[in-house]
C-alpha positions in Angstrom: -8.0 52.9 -16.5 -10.1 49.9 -17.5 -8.4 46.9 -16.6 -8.3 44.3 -19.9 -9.7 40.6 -20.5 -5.9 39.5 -20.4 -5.2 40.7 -16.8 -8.6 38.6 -15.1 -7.5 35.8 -17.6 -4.6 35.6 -15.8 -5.8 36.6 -12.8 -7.9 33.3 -12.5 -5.0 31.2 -14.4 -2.5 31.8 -11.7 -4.9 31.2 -8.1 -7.2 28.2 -10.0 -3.3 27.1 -10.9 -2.0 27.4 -7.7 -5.0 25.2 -6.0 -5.2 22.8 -8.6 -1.5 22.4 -8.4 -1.4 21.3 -4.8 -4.2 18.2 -5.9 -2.5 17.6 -9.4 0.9 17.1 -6.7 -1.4 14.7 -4.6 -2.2 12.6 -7.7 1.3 12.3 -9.5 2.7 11.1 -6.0 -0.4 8.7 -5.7 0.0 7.8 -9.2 4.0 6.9 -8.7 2.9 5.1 -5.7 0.0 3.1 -7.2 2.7 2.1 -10.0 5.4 1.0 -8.4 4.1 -1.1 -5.8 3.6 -4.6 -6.5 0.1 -5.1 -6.4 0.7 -8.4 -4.5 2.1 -7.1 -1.6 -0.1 -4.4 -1.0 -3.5 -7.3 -0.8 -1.0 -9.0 1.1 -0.8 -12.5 -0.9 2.4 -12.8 0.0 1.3 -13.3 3.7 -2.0 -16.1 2.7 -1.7 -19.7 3.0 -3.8 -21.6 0.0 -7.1 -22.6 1.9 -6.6 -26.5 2.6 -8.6 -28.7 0.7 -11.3 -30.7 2.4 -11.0 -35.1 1.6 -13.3 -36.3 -1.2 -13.9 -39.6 1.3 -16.2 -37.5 3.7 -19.6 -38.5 4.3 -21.4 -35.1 4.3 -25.0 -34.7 5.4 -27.2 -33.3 2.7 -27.8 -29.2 3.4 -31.7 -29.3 3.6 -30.8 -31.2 7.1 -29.3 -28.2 8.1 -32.1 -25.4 6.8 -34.9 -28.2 8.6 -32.8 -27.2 12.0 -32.9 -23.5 11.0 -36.1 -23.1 9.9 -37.3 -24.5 13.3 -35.6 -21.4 14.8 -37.0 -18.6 12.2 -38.2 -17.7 8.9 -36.2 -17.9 6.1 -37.7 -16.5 2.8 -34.8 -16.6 0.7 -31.4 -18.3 0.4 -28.1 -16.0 -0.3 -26.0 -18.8 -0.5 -24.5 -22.1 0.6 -20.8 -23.1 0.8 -18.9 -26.0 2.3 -15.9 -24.2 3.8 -13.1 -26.0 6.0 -12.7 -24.3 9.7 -9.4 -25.8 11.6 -9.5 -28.9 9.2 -13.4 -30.0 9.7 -15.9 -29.5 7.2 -18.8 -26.9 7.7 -21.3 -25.8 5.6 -21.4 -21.5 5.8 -25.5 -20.4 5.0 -26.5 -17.4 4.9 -30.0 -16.4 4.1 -32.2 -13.3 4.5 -36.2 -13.2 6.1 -38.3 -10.4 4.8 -40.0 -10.3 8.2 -37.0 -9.2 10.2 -35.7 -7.0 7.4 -39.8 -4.8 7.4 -39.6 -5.2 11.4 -35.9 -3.9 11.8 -36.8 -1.5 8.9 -33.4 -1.9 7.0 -33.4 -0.3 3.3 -31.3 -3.3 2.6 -32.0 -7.1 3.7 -29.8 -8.2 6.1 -28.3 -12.0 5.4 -28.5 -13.6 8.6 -25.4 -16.5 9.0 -25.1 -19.8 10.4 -22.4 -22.4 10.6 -23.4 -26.3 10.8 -21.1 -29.0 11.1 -21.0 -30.8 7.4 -20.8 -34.3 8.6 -23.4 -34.0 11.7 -26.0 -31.4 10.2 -26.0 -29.7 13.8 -25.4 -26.5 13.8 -22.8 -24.3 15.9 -22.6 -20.4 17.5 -20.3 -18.0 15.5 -16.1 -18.5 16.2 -15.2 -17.6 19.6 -12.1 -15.1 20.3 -9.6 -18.4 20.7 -11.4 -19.9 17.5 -10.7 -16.8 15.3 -6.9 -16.8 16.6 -6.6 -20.1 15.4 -8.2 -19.8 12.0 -6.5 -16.2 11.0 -3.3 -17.9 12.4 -3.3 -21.3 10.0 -4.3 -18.7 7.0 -0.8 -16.9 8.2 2.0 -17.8 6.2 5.1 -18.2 8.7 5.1 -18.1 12.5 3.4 -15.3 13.1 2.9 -13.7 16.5 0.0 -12.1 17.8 -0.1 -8.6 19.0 -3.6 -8.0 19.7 -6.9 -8.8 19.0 -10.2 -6.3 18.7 -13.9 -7.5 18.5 -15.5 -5.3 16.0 -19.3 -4.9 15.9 -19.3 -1.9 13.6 -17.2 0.4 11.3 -17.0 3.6 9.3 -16.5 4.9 5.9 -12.7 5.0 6.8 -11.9 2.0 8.5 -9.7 -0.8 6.9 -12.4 -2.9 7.1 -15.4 -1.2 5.7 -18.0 -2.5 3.9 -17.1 -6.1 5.3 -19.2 -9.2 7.4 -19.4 -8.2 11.1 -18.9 -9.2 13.8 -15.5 -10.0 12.8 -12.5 -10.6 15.2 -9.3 -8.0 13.8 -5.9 -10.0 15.1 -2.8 -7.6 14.4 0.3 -9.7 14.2 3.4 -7.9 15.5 6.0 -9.1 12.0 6.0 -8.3 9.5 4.7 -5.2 8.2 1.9 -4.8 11.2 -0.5 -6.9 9.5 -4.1 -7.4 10.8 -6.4 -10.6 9.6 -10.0 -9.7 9.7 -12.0 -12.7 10.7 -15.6 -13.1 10.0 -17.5 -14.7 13.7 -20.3 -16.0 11.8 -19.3 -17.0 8.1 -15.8 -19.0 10.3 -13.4 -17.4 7.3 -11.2 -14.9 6.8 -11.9 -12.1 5.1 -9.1 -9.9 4.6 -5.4 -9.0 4.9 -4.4 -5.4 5.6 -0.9 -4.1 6.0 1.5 -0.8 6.2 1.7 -0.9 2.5 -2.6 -1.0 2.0 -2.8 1.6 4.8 -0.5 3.7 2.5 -2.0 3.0 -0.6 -5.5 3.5 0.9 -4.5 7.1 2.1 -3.0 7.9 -1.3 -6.4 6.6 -3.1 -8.9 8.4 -0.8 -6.4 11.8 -1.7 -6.8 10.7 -5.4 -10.7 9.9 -5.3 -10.7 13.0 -3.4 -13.9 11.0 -1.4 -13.3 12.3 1.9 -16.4 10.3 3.7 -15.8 6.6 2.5 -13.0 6.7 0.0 -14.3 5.0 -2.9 -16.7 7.0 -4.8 -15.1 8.3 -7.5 -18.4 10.0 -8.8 -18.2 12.5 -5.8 -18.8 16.4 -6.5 -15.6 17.8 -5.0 -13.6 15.7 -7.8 -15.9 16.6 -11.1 -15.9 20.1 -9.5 -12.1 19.8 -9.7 -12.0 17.9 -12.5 -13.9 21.0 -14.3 -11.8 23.8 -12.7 -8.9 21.9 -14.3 -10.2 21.9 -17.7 -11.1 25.8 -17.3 -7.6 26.5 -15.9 -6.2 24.3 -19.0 -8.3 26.5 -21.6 -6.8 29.5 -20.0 -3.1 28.8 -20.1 -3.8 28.3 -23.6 -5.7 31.8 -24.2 -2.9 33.2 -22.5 -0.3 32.1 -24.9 -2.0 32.7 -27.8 -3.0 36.2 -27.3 0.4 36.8 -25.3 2.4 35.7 -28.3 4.6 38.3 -30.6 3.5 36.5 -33.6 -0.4 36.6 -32.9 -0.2 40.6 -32.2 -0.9 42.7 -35.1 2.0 45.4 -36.2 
């Protein structure tokens, strides 16, 4: 006996459901997550000290000072940018600039910025923060008395990491209260970069489940979700084929 349209119908309604169910689970839980959870908390503002404000009375050296001295050391071709920033209460200028030379040599499909820190009021320029300096700096950016727990030099990261797709080198000091938070510390920019806590770490999980981007959790154009996205429309259409030719009032007498 032939076997009719309704029993594959519902043949591929109830495994497609059952599949799609366990990621449509993932998503409400990320969804209730994502909306209750104070936004705030999760960047870890709550933890940041306001980044102090440098005197208007300084007597800062004009910038072209500073690219003269690095200039003399190598090419620059173009200029990414220039900002005075404050490191442990003195004034620096932050430039970072990019050399077409070193990016055709090194053979880079994107330019590398190259950075340098120069004292604002002498023009001479200084090496990237050492271990003690980055300590220091993520501490004064900590609000409270925080204590430190342990402190990684990171040359390089992955698609997963907390701190992917950030400046490196950067010094990571974990901080034992509260909520195990780690300061990322740029070496060569001489600022802070980023906050991450238990509730990120949470919230990142929960996103890379609801991006479904397994490899660097951001995409949200990635094949396995349209796939899914598709196979969740197809499993929609079918539930409602189902009812409608499953219903006493569509049959004929």
């Amino acid at each position: 006996m032939a076997k009719s349209k309704h029993f594959y119908i519902r043949r591929f309604h109830r495994y497609f459901g059952v599949i799609l169910g366990i990621q449509f689970f993932l998503w409400t839980i990320g969804g209730l997550y994502f909306s209750w959870s104070n936004m705030d908390e999760i960047h870890g503002d709550f933890q940041k000290k306001e980044v102090p404000l440098l005197s208007s009375n300084i007597q800062l050296v004009s910038p072209s000072v500073v690219l003269d001295s690095i200039k003399r050391i190598h090419r620059i071709d173009s200029l990414v940018s220039i900002q005075l920033i404050e490191i442990l209460g003195k004034p620096f200028y932050q430039i970072r600039c990019v050399s077409a030379i070193n990016h055709a040599a090194m053979g880079h499909k994107t330019m590398p910025s190259m950075n340098h820190l120069a004292d604002a009021i002498t023009g001479k320029l200084r090496g990237a923060l050492s271990e003690q300096e980055a300590i220091a700096v993520a501490t004064a950016r900590y609000n409270g008395s925080p204590v430190v727990k342990s402190v990684e030099y990171l040359t390089n990261t992955n698609g997963h990491h907390e701190y992917r797709e950030s400046p490196l080198p950067a010094y990571a000091i974990s901080f034992e209260k509260p909520l195990h938070t780690t300061v990322y510390v740029a070496s060569e920019l001489g600022t802070v970069q980023k906050f991450r806590n238990d509730k990120w770490r949470v919230f990142d999980f929960l996103w890379m489940l609801h991006t479904m981007d397994f490899e660097k959790r951001d995409n949200i154009s990635n094949w396995l979700l349209r796939a899914f996205s598709i196979f969740g429309l197809l499993t929609v259409i079918s539930g409602f084929v189902l009812f409608f030719i499953s219903a006493k009032w569509g049959k004929k007498p």
